[in-house]
mmCIF file of the C-alpha atoms, coordinates in Angstrom:
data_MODEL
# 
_entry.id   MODEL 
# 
loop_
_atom_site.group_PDB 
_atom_site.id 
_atom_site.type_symbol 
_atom_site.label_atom_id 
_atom_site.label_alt_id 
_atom_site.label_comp_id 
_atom_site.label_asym_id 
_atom_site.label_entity_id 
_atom_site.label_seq_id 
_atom_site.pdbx_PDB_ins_code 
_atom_site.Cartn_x 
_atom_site.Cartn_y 
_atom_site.Cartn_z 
_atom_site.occupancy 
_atom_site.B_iso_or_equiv 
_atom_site.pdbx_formal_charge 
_atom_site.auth_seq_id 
_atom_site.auth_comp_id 
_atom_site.auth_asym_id 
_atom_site.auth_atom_id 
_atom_site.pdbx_PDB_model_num 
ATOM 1  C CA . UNK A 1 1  ? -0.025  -14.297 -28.321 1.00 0.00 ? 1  UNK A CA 1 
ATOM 2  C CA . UNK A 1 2  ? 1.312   -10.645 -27.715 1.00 0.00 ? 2  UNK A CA 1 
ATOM 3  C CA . UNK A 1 3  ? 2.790   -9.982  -24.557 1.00 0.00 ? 3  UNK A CA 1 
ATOM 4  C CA . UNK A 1 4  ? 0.231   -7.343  -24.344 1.00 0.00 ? 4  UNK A CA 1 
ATOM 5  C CA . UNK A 1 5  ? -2.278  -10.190 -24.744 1.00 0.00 ? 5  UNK A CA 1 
ATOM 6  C CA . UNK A 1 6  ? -0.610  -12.350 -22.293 1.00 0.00 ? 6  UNK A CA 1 
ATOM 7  C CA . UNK A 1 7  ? -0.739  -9.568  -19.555 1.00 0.00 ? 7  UNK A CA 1 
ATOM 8  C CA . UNK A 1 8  ? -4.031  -8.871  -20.120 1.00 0.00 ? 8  UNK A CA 1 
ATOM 9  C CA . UNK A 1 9  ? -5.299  -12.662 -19.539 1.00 0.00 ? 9  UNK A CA 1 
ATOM 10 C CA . UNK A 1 10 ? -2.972  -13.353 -16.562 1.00 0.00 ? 10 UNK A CA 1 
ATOM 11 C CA . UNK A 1 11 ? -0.507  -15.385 -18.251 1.00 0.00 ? 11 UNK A CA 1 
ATOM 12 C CA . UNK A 1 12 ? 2.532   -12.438 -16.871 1.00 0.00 ? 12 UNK A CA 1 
ATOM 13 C CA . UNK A 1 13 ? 1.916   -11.495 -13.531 1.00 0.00 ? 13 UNK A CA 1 
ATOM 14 C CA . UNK A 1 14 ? 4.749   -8.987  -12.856 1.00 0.00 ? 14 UNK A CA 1 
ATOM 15 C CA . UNK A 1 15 ? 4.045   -9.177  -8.640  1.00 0.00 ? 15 UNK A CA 1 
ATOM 16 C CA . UNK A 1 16 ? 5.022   -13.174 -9.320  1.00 0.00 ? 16 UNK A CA 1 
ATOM 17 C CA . UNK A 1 17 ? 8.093   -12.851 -11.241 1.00 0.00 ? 17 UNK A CA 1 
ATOM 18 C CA . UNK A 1 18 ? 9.528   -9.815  -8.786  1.00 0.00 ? 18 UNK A CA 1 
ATOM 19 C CA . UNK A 1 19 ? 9.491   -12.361 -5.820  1.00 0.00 ? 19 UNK A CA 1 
ATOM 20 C CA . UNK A 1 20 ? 10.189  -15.191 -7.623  1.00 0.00 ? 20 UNK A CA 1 
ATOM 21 C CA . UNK A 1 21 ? 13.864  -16.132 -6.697  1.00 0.00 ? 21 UNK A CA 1 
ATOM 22 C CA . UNK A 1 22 ? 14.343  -13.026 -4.137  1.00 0.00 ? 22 UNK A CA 1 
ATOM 23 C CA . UNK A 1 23 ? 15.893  -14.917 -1.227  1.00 0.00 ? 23 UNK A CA 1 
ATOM 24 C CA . UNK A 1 24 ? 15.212  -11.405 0.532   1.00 0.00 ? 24 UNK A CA 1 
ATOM 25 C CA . UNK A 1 25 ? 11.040  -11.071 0.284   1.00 0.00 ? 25 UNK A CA 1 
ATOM 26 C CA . UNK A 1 26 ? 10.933  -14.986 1.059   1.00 0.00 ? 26 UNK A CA 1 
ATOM 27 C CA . UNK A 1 27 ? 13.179  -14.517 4.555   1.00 0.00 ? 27 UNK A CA 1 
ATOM 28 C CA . UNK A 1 28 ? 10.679  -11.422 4.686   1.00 0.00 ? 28 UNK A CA 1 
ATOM 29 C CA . UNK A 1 29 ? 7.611   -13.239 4.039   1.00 0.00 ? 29 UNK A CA 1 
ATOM 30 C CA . UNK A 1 30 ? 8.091   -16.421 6.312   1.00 0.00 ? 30 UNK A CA 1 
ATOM 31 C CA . UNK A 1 31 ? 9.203   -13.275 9.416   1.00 0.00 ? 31 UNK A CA 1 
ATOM 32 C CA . UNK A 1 32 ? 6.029   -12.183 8.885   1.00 0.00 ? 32 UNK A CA 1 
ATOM 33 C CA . UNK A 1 33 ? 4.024   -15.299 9.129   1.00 0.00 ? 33 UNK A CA 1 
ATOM 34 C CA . UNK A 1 34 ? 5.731   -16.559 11.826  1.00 0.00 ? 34 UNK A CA 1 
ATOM 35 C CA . UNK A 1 35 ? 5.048   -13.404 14.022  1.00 0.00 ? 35 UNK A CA 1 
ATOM 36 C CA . UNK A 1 36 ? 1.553   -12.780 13.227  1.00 0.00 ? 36 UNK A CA 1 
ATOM 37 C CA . UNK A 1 37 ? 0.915   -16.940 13.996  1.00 0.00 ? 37 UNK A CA 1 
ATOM 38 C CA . UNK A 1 38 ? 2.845   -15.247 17.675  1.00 0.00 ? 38 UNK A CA 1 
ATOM 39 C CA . UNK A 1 39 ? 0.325   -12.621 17.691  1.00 0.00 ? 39 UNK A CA 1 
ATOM 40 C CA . UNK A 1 40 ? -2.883  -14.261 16.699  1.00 0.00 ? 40 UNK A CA 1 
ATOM 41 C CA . UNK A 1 41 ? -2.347  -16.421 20.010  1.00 0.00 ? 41 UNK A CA 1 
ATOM 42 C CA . UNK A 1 42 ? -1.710  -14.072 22.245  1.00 0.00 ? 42 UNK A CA 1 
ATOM 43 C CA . UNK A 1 43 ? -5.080  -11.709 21.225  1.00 0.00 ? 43 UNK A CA 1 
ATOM 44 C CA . UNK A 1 44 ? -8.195  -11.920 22.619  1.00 0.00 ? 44 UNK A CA 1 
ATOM 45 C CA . UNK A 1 45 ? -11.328 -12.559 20.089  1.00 0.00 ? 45 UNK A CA 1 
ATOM 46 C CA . UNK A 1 46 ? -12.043 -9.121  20.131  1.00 0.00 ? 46 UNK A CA 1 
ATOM 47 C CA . UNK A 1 47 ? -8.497  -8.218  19.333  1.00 0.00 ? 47 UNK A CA 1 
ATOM 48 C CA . UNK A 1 48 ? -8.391  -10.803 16.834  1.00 0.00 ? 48 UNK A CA 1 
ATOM 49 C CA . UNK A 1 49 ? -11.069 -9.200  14.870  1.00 0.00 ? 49 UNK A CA 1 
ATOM 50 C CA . UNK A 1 50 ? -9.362  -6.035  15.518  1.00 0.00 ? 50 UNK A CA 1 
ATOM 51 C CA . UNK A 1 51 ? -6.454  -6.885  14.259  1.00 0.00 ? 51 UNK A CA 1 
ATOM 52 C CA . UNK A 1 52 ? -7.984  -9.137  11.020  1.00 0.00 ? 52 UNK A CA 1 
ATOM 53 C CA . UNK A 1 53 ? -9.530  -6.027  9.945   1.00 0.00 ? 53 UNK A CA 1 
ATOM 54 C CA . UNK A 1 54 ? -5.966  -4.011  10.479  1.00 0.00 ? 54 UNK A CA 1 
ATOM 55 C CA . UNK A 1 55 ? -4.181  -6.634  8.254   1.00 0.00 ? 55 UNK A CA 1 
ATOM 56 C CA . UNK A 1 56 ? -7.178  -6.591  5.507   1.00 0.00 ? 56 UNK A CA 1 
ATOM 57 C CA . UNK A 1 57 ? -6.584  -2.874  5.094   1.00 0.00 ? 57 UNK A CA 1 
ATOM 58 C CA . UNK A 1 58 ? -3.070  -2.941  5.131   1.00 0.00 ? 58 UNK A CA 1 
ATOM 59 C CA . UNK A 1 59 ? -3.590  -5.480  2.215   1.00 0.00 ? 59 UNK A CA 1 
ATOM 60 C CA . UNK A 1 60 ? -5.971  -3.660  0.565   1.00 0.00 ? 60 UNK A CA 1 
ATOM 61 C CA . UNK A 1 61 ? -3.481  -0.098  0.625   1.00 0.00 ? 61 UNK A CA 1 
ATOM 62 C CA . UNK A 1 62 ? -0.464  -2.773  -0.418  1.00 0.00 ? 62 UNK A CA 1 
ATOM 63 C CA . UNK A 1 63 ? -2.536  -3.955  -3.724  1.00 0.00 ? 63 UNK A CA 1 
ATOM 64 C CA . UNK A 1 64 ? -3.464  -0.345  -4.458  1.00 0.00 ? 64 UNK A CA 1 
ATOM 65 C CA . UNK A 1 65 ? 0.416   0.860   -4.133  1.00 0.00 ? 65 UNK A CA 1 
ATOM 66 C CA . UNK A 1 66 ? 1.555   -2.259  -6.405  1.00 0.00 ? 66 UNK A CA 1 
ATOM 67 C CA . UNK A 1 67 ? -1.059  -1.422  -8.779  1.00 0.00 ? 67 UNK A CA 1 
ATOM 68 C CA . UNK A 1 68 ? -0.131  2.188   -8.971  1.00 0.00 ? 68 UNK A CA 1 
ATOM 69 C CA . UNK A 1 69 ? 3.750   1.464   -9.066  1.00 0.00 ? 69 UNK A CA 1 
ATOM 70 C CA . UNK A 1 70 ? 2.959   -0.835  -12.627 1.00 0.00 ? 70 UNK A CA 1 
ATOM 71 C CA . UNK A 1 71 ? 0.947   1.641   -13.782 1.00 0.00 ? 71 UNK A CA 1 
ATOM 72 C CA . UNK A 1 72 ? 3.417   4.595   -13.279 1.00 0.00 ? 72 UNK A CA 1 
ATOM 73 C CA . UNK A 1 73 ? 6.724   2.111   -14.062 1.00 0.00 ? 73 UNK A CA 1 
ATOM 74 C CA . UNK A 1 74 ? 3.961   1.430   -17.651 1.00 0.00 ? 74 UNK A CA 1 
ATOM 75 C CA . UNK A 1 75 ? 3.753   4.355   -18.113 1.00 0.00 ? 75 UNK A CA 1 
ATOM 76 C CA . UNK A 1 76 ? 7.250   5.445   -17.615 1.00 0.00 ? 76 UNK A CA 1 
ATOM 77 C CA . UNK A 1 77 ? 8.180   3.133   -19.724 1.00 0.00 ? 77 UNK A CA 1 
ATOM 78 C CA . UNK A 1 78 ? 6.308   4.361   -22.965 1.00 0.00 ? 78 UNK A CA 1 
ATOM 79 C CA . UNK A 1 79 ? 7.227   7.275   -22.611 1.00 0.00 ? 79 UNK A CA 1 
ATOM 80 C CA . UNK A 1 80 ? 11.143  6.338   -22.851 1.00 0.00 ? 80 UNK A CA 1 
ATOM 81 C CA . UNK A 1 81 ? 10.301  4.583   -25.852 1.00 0.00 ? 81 UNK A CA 1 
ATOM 82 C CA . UNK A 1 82 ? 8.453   7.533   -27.496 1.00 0.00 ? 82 UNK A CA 1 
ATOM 83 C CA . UNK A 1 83 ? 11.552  9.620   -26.798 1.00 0.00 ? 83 UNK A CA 1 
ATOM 84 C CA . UNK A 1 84 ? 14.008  6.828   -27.841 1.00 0.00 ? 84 UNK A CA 1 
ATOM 85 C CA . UNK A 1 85 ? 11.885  6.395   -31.082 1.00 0.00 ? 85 UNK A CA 1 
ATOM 86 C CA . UNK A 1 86 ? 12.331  10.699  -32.388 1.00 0.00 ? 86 UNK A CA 1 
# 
């Protein structure tokens, strides 16, 4: 199978491999979890639904942004190797 192939049936998923090994986004990611567990037990209901739909958008915008970033980095990408190739 192509890598082309592979991306396209999930076998390479570049978001994986960036955070796979970075000591950095794991300290970052467990920081985060720990603090929103603080949070979510101080809120009220009300402010926990408040605050669940904050974090769903914020997730939403993140996936959008890492989505764009591949496609530009893609695209970038091709176009180096067009250049490279004449």
């Amino acid at each position: 199978m192509t890598t082309l192939e592979n991306l396209w049936h999930g076998n390479i998923r570049p978001v994986e491999q960036f955070v796979e090994g970075n000591a950095e986004y794991k300290n970052l990611l467990r920081l985060v979890g720990n603090n929103r567990e603080k949070l979510e037990a101080t809120l009220t209901p009300e402010q926990a639904e408040l605050f669940e739909k904050y974090y769903t958008a914020v997730n939403e915008m993140d996936s959008i942004t890492e989505a764009a970033a591949f496609t530009y980095g893609f695209t970038l990408a091709v176009g180096l190797l067009i250049d490279f190739k004449m």
